[in-house]
N, CA, C and O atoms as a MOPAC input file, in Angstrom:
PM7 MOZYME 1SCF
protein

 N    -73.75100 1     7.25600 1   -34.82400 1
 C    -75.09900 1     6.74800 1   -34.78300 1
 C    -75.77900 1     7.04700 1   -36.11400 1
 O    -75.90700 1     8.19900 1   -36.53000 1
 N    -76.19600 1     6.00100 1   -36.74500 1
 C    -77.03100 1     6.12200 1   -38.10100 1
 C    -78.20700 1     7.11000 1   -37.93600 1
 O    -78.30100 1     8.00600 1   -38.77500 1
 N    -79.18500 1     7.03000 1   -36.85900 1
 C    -80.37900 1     8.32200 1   -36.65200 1
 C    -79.95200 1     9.46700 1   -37.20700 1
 O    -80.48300 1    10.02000 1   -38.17000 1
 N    -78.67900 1     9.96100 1   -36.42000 1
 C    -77.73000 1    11.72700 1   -36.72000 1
 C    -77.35000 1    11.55700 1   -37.68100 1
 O    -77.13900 1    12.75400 1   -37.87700 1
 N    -76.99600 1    11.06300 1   -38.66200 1
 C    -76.51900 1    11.03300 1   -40.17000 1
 C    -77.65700 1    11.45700 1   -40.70800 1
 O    -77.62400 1    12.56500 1   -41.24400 1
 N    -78.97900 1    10.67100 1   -40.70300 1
 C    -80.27200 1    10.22600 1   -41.44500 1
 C    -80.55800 1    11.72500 1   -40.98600 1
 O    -80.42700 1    12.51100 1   -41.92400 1
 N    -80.91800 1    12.32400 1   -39.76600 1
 C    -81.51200 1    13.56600 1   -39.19200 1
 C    -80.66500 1    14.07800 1   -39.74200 1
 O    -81.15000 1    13.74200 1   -40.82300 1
 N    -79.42600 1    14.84000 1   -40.15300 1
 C    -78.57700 1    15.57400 1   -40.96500 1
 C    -78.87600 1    15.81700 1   -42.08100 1
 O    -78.82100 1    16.96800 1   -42.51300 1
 N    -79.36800 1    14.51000 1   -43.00700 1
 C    -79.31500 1    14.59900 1   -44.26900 1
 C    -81.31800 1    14.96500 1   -44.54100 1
 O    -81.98600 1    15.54400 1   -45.39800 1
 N    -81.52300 1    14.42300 1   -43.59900 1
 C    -82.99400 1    15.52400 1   -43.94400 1
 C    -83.26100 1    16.76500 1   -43.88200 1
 O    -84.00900 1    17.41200 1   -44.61400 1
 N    -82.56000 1    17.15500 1   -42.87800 1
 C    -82.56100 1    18.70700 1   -42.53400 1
 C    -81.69400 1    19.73200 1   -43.61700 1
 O    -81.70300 1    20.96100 1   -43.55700 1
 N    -81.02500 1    18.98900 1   -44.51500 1
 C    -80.33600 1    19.57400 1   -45.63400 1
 C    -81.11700 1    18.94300 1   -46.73900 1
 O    -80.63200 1    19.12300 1   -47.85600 1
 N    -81.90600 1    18.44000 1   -46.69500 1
 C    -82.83000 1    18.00800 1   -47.61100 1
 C    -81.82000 1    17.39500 1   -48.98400 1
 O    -81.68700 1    17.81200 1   -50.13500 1
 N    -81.16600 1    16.13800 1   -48.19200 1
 C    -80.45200 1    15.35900 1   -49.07900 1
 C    -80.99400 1    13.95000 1   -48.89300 1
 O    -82.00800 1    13.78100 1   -48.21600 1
 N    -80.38200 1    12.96900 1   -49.44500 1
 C    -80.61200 1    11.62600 1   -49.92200 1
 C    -79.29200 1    11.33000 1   -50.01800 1
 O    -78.63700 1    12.23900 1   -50.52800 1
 N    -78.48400 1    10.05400 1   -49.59800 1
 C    -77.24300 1     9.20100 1   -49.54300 1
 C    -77.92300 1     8.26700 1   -50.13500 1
 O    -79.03500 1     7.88500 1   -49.77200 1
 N    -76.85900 1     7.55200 1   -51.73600 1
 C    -76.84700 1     6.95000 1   -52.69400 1
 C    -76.09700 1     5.87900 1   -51.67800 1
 O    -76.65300 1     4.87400 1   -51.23400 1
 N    -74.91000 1     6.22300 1   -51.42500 1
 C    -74.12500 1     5.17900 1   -50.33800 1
 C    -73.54100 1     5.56500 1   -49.69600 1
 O    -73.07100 1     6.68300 1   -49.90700 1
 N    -73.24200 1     4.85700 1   -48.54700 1
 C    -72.21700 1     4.98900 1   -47.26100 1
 C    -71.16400 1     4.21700 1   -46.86300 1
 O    -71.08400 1     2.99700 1   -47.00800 1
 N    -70.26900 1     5.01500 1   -46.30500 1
 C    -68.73500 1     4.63900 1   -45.98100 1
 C    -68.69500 1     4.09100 1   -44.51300 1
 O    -69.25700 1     4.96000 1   -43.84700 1
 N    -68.47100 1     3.50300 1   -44.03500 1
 C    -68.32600 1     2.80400 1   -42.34800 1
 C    -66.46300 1     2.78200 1   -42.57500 1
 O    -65.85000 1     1.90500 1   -43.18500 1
 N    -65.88900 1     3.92600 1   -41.93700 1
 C    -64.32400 1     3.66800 1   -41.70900 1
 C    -63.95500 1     3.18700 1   -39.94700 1
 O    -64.03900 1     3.83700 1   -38.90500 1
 N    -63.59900 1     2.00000 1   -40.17900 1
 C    -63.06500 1     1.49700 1   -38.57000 1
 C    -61.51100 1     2.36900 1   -38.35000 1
 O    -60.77700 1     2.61300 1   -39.30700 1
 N    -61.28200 1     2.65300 1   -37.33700 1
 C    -60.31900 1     3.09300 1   -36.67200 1
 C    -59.84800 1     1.99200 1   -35.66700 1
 O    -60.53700 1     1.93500 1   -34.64800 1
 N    -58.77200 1     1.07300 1   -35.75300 1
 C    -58.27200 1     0.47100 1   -35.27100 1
 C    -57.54500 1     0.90000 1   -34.00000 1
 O    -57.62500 1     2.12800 1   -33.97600 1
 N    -56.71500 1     0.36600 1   -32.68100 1
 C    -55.92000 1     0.93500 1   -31.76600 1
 C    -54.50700 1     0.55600 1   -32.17000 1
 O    -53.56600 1     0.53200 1   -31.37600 1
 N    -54.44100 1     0.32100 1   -33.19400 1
 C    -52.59500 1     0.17400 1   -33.71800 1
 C    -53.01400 1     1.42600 1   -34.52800 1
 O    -52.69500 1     0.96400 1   -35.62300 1
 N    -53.40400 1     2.44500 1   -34.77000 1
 C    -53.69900 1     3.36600 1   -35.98400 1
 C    -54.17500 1     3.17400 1   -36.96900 1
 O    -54.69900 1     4.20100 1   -37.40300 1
 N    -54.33100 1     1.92600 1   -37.91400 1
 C    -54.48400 1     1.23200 1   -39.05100 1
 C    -56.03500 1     1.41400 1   -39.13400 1
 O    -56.75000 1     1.20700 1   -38.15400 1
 N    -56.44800 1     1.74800 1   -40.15500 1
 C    -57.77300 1     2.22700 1   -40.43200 1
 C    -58.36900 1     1.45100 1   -41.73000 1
 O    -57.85400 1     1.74300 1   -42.80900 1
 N    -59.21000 1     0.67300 1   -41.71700 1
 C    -59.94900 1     0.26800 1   -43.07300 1
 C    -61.21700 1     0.77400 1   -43.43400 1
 O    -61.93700 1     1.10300 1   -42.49100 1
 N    -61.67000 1     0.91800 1   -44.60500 1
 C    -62.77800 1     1.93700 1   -44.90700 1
 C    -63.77900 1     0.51700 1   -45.79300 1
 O    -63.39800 1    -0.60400 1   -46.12900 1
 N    -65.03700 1     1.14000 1   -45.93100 1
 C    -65.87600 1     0.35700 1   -46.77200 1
 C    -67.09200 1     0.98400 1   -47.10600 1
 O    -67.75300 1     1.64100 1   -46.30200 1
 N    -67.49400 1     0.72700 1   -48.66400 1
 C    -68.57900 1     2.00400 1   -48.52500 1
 C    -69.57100 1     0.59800 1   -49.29100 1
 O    -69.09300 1    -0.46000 1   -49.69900 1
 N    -71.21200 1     1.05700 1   -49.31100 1
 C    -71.97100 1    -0.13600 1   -49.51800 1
 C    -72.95100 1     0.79800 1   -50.21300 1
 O    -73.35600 1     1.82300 1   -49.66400 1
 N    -73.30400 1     0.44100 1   -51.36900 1
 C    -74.66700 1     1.39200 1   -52.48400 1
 C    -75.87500 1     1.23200 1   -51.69800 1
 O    -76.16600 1     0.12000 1   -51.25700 1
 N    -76.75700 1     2.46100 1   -51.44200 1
 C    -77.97900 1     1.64600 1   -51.02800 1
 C    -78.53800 1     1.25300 1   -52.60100 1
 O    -78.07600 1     1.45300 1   -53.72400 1
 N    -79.97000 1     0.48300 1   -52.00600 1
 C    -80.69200 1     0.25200 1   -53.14500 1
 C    -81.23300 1     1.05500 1   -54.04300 1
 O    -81.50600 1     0.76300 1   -55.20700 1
 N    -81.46400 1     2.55200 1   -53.24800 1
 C    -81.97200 1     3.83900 1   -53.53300 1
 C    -81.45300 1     4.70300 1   -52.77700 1
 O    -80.87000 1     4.46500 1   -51.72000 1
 N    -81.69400 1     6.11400 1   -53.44000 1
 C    -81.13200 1     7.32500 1   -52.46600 1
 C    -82.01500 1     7.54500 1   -50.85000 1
 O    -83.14500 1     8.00700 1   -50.69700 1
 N    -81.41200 1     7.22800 1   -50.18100 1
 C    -82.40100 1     7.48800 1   -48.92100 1
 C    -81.34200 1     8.44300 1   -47.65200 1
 O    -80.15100 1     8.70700 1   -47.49100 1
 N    -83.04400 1     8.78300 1   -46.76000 1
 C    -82.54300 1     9.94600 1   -45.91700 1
 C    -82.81800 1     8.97400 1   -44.29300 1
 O    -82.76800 1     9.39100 1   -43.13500 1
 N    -83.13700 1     7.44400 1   -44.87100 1
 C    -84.40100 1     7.36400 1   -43.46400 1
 C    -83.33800 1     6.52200 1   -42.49800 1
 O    -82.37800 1     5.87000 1   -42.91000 1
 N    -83.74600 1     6.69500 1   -41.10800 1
 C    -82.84100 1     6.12300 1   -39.89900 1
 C    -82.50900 1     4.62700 1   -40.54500 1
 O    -81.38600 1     4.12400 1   -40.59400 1
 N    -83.85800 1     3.97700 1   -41.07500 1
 C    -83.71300 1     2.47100 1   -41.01800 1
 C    -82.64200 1     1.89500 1   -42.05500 1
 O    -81.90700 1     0.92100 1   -41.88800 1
 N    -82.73500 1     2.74300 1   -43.17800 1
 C    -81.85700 1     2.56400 1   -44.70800 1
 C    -80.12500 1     2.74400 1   -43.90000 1
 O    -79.19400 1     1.94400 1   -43.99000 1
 N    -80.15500 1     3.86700 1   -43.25800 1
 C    -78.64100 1     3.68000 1   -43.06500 1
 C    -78.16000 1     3.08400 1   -42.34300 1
 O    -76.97400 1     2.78000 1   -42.47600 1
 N    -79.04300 1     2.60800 1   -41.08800 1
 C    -78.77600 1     1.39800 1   -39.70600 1
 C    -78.48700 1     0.28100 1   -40.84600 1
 O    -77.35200 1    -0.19400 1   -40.89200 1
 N    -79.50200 1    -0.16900 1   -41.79600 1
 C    -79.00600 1    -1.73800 1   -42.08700 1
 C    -78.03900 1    -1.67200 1   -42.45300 1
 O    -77.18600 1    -2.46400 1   -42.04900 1
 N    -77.56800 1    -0.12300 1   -43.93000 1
 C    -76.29900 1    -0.86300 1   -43.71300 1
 C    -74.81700 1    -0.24600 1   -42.98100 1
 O    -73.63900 1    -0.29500 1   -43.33400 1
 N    -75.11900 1     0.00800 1   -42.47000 1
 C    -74.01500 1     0.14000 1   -41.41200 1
 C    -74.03700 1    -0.93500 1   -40.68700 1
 O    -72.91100 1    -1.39400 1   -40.87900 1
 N    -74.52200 1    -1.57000 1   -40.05100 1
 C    -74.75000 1    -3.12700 1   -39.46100 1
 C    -74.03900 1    -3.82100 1   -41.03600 1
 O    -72.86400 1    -4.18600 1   -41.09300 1
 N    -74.60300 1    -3.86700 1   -41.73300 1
 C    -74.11500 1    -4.92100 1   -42.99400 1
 C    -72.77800 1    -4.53200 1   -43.20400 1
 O    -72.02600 1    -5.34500 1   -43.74100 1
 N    -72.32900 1    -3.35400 1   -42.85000 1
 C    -70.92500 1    -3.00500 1   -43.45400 1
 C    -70.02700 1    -3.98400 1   -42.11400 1
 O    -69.24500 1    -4.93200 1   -42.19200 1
 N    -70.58400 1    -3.22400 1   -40.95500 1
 C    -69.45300 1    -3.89700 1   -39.38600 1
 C    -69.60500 1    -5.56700 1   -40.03800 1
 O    -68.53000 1    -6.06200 1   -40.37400 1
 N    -70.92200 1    -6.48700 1   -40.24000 1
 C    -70.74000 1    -7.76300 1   -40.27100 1
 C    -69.92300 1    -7.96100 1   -41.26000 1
 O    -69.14000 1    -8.85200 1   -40.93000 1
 N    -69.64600 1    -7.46100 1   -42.62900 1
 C    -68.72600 1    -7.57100 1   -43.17900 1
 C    -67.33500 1    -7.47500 1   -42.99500 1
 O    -66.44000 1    -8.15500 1   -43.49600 1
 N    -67.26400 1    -6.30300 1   -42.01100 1
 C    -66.14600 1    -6.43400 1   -41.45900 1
 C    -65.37000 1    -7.72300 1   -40.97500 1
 O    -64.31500 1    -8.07200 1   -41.50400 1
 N    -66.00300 1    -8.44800 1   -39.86500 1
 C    -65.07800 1    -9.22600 1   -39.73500 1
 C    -64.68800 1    -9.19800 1   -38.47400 1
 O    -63.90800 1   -10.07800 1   -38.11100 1
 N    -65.21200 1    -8.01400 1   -37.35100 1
 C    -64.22000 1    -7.50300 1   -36.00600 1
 C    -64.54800 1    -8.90200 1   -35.34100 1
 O    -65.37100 1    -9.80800 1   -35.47200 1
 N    -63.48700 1    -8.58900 1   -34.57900 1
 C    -62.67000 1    -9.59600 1   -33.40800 1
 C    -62.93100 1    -8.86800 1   -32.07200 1
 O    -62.84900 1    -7.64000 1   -32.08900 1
 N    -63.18800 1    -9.39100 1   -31.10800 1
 C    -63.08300 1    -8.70200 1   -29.71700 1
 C    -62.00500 1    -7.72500 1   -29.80700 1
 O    -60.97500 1    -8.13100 1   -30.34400 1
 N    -62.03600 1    -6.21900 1   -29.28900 1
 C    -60.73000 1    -5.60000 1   -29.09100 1
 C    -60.23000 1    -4.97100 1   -30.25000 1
 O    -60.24800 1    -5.82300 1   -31.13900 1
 N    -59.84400 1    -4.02800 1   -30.63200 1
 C    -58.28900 1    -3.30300 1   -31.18700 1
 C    -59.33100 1    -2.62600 1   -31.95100 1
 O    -59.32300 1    -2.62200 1   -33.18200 1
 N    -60.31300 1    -2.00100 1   -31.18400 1
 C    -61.24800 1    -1.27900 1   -32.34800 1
 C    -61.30000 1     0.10700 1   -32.02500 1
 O    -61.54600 1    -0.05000 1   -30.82900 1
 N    -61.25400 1     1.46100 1   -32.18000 1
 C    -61.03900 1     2.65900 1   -31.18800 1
 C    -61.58400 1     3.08200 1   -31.76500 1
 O    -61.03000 1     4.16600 1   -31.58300 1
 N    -62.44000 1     3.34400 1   -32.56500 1
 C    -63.43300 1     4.27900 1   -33.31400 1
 C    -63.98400 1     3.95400 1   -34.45600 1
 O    -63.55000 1     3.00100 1   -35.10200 1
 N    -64.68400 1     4.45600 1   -34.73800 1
 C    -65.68000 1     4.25500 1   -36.02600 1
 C    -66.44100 1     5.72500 1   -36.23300 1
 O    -66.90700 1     6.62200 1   -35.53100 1
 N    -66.27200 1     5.40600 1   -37.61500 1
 C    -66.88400 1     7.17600 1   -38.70200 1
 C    -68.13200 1     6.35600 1   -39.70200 1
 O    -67.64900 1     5.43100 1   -40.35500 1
 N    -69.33300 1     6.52600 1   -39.86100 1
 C    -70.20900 1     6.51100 1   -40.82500 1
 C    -70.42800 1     7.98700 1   -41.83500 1
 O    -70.91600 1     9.05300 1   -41.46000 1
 N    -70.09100 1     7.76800 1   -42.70600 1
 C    -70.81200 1     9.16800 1   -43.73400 1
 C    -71.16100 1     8.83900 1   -45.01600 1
 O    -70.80200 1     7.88300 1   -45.70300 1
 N    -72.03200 1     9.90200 1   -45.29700 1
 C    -72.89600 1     9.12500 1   -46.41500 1
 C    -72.32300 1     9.87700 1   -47.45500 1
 O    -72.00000 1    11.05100 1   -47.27500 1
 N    -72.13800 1     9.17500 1   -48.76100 1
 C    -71.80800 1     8.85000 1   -50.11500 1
 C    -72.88700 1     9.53100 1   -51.21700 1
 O    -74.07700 1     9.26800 1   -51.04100 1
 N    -72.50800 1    10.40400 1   -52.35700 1
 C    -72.66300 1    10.59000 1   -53.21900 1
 C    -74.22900 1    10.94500 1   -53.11400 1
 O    -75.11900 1    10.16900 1   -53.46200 1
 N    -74.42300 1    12.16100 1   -52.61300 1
 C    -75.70200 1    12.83000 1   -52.11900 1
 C    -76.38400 1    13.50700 1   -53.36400 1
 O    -75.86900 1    13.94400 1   -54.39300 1
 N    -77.68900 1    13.46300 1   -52.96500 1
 C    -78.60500 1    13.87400 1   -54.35300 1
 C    -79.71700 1    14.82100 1   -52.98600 1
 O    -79.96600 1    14.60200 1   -51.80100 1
 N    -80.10000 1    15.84300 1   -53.94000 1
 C    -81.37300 1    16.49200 1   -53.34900 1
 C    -82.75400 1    15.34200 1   -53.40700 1
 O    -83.20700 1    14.55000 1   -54.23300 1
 N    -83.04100 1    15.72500 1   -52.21000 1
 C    -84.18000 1    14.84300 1   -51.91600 1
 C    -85.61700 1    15.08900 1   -52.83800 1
 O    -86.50400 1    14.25500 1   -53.01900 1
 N    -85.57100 1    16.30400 1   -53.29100 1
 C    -86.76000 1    16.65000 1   -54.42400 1
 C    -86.60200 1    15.35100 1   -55.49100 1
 O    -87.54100 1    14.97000 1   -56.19100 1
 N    -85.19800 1    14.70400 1   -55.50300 1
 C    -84.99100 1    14.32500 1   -57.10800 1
 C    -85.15600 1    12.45800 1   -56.53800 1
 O    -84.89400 1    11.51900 1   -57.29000 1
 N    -85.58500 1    12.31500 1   -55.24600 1
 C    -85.53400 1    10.88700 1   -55.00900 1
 C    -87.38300 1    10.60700 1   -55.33000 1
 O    -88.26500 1    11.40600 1   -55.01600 1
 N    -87.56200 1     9.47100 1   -55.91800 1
 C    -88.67500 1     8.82300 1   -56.10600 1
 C    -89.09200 1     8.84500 1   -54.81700 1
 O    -88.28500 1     8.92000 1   -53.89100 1
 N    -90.40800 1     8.77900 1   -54.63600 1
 C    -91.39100 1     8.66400 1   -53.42700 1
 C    -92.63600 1     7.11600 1   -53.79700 1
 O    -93.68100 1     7.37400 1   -54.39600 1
 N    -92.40500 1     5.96800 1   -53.46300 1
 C    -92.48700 1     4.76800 1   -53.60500 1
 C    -94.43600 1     4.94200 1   -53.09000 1
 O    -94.70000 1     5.48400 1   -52.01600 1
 N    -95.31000 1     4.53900 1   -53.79300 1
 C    -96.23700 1     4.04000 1   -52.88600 1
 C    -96.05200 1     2.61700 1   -52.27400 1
 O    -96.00700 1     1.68700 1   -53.07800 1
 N    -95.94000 1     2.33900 1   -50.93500 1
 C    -96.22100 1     1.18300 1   -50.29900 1
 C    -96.90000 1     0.66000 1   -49.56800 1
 O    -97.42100 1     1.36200 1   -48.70100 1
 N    -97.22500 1    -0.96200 1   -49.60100 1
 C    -98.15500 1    -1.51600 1   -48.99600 1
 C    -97.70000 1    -2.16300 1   -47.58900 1
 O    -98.29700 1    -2.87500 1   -46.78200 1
 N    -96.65900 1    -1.73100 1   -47.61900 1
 C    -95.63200 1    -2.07600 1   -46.08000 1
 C    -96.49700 1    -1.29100 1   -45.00800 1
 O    -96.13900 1    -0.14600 1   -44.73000 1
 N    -97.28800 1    -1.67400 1   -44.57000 1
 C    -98.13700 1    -0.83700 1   -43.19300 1
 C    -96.98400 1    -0.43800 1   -42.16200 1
 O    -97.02000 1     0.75500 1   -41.86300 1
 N    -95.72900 1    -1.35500 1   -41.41100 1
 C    -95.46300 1    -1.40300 1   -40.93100 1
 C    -94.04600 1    -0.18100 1   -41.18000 1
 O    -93.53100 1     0.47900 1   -40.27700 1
 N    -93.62800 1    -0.14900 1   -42.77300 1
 C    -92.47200 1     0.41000 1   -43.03500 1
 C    -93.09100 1     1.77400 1   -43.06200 1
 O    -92.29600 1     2.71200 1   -43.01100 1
 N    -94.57400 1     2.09600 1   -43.14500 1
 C    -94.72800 1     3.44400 1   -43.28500 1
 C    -95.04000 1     4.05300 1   -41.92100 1
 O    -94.91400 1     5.24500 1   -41.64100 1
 N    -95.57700 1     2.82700 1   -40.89200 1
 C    -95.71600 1     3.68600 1   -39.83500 1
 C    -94.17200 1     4.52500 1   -39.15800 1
 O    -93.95400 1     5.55900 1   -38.52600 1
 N    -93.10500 1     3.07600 1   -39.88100 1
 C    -91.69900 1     4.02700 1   -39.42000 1
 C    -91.47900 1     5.39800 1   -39.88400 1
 O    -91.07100 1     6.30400 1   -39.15700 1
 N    -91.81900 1     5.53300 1   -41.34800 1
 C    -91.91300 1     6.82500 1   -41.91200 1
 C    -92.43300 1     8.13900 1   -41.33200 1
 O    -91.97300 1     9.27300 1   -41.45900 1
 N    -93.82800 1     7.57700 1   -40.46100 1
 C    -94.62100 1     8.42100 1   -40.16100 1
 C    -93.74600 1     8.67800 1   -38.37700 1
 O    -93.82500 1     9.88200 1   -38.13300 1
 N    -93.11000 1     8.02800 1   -37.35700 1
 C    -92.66700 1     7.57300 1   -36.31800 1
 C    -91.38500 1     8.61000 1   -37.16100 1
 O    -91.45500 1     9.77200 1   -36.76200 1
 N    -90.79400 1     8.48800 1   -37.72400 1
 C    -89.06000 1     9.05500 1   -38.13700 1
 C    -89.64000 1    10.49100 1   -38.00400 1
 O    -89.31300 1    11.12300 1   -36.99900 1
 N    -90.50300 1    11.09700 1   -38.95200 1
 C    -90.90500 1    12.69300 1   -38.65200 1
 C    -91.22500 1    13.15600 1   -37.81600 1
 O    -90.79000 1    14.28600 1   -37.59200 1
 N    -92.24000 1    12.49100 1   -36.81600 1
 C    -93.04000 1    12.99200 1   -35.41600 1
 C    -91.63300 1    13.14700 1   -34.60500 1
 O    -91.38900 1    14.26900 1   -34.16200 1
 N    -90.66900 1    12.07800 1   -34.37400 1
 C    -89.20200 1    12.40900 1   -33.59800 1
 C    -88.73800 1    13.13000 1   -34.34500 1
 O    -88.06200 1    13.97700 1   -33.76200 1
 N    -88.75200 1    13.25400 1   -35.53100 1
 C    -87.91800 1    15.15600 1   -36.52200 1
 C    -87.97900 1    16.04300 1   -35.66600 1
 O    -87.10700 1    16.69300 1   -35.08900 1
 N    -89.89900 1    16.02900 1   -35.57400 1
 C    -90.37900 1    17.38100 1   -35.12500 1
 C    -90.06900 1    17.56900 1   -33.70400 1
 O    -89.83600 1    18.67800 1   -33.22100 1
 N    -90.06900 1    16.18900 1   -32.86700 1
 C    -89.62800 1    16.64100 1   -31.20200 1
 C    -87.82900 1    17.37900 1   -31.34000 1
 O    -87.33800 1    18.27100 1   -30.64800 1
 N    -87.30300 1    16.73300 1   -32.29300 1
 C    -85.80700 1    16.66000 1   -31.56100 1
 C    -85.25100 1    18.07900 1   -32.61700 1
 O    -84.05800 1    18.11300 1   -32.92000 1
 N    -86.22800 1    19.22800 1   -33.13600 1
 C    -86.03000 1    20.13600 1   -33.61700 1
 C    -86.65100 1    20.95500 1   -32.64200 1
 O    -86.12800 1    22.06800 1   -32.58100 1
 N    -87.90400 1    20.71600 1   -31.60300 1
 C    -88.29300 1    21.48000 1   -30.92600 1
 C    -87.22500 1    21.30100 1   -29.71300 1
 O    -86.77000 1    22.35200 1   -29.26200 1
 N    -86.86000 1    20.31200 1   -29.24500 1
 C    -85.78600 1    20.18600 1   -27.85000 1
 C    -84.45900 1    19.84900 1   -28.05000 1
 O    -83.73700 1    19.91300 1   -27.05500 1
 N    -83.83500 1    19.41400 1   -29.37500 1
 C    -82.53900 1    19.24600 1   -29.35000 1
 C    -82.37900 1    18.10300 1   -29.45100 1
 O    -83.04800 1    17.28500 1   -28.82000 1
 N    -81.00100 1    17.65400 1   -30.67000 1
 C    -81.01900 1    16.27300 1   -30.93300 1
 C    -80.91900 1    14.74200 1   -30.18900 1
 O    -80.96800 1    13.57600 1   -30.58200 1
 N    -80.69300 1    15.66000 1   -28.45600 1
 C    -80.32000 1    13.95200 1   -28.04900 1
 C    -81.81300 1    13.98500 1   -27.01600 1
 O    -81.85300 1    13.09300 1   -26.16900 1
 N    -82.87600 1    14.85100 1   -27.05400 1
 C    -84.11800 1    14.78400 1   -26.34500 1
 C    -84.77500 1    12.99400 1   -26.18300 1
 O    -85.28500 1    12.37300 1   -25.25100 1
 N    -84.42500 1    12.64800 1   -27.63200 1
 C    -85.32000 1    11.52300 1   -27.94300 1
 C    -84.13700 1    10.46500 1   -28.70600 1
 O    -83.44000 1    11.00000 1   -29.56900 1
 N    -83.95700 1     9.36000 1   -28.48300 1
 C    -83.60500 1     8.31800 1   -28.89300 1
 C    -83.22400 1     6.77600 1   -29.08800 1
 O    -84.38500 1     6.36600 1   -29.08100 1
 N    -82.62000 1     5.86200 1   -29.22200 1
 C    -83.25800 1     4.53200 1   -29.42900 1
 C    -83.07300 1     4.00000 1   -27.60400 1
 O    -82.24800 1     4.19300 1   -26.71000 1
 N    -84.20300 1     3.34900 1   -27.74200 1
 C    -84.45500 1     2.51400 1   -26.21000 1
 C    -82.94400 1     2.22800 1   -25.44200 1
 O    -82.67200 1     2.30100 1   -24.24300 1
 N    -82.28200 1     1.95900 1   -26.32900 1
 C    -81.12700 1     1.01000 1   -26.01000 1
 C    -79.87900 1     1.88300 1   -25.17700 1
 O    -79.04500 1     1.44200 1   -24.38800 1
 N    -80.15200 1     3.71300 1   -25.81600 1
 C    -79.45200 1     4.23000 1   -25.16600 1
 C    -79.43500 1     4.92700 1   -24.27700 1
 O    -78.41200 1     5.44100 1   -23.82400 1
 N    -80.77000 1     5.10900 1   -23.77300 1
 C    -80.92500 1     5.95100 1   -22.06200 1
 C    -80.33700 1     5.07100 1   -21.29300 1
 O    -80.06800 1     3.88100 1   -21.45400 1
 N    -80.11400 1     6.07100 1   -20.13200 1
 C    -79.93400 1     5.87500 1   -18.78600 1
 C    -81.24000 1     5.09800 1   -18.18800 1
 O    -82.37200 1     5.25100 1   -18.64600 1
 N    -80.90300 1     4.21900 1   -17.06700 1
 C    -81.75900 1     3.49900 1   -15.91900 1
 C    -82.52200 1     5.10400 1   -15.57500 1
 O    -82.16800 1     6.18000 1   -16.05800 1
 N    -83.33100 1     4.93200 1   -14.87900 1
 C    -84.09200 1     5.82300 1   -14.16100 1
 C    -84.05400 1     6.22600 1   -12.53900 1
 O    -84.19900 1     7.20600 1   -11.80800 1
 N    -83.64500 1     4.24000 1   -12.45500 1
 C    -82.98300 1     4.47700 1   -10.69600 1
 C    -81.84700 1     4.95900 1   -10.14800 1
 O    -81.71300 1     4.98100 1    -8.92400 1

């Protein structure tokens, strides 16, 4: 999951230049692919796109897929990454939304809080 990478690399107060998406095939056969970001980043959204951009590149086919590894590439301290002013209202409320879940899932533990898509029903 791109979030636990991104939450990793903040909490070590790093920045990923780029990332590797290695598929693990079910014949054993493994192909790797790594993609530059545009900038050094720590944030959920920077490494979701491309990890999504890496799988569509991929190419998968229904089936023969048994695992998948994301890790991030050629790390820099986060002191040394530019801090952008932006007029993106929307990209900063993520900014501001990525820390407030920092701070829950450091007070209760990393799987307390996460994307809609992966809880359980309730019934």
């Amino acid at each position: 999951m791109p979030w636990r990478l991104a939450l990793l690399l903040r909490r070590r107060h790093q920045a990923a230049r780029a990332v590797t998406l290695t598929l693990m095939f079910a014949d054993g056969a493994t192909r790797a692919k790594t993609r530059r970001l545009a900038e050094p980043s720590a944030h959920d959204d920077d490494l979701r796109t491309a990890a999504y951009e890496l799988m569509d590149a991929a190419g998968l086919q229904r089936g023969g897929l048994g695992g998948l590894t994301l890790k991030a590439e050629d790390l820099v301290d986060a002191d040394q990454v530019a801090e952008h002013i932006s007029l993106d209202t929307a990209g900063e409320a993520r900014l501001v939304a990525e820390a407030a879940v920092d701070h829950v899932r450091d007070m209760y533990g990393p799987d307390i809080i996460g994307p809609a898509t992966a809880l359980r029903r309730a019934s």
